[in-house]
N, C-alpha and C positions, 0 to 999 in steps of 0.2 A: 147369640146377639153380642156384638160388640159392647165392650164396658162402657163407651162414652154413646153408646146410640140410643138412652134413655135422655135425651138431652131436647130441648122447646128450638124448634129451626123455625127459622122469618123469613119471607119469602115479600117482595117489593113489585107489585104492578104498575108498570110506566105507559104515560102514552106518549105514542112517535107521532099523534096527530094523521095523517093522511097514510102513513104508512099503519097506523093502528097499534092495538098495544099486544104486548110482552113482558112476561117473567122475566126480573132484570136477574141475568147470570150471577153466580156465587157460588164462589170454592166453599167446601165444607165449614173451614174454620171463620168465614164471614158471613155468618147465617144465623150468630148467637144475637141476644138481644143490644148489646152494649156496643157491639162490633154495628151493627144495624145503625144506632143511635149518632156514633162516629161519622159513617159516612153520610145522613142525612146535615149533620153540622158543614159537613165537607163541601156540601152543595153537590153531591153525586151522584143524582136521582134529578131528572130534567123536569116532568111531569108527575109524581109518583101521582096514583087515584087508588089504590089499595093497600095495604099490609095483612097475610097471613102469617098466622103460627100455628103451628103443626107438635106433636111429638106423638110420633110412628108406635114405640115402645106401649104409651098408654092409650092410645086409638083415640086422639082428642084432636082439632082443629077450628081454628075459628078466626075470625075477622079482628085485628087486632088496631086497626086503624086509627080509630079516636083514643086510644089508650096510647099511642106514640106520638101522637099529635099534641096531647095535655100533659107526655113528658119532655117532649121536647118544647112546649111552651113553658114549662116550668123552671126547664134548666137556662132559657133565654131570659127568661124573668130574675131569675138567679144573678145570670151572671153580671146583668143591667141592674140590679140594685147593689152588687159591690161596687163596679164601675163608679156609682151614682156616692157611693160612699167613700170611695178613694177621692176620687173629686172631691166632693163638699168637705173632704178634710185638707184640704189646699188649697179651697177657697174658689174653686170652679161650680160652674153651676150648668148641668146637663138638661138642656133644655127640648133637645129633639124629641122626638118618639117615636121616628123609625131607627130600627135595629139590627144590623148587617153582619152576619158572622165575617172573619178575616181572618186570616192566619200568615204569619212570616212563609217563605218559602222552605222547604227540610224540616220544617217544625209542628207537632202532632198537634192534632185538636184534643184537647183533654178535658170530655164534658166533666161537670160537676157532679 
């Protein structure tokens, strides 16, 4: 067995709607969990309706879904209360409460 194939892969169910769904494609090295977490900030998953994790090595798999759902609400929550705190020390007051990732163009999403 290879040295790194003891390793948890994530695997992303999408739906196309009328065309139906599919295992969304993923090279090896974008299958870890943090790589996973990046592209869902990216907005790169149109429909996701599941997340698996797997590791082959220990014979284990399971439904990982609401467990990247409450960390990717966690890190959005995160990043809205520094926001809220850069702000209020400049004297801004963030009043919205919907929350839109964005990114400059060439420039990484670097969750929290």
């Amino acid at each position: 067995m290879p040295h790194d194939a003891d390793r948890d892969t994530y695997l992303v169910l999408n739906d196309f709607g009328r065309l139906g769904r599919a295992w969304c494609e993923a090279d090896e090295e974008g299958t870890d969990r943090e790589t996973l977490i990046r592209r869902f900030l990216a907005d790169q998953f149109s429909h996701p309706v599941r997340i698996v994790a797997f590791n082959t090595a220990e014979g284990w798999s399971r439904d990982v879904t609401v467990d990247i759902a409450d960390e990717l609400r966690r890190r959005s929550i995160d990043v809205y209360r520094r926001a809220a705190d850069y702000a209020r020390q400049r004297g801004i007051l963030i009043a919205d409460t919907k929350f839109e990732w964005g990114k400059l163009p060439d420039t990484p999403i670097e969750p929290g």
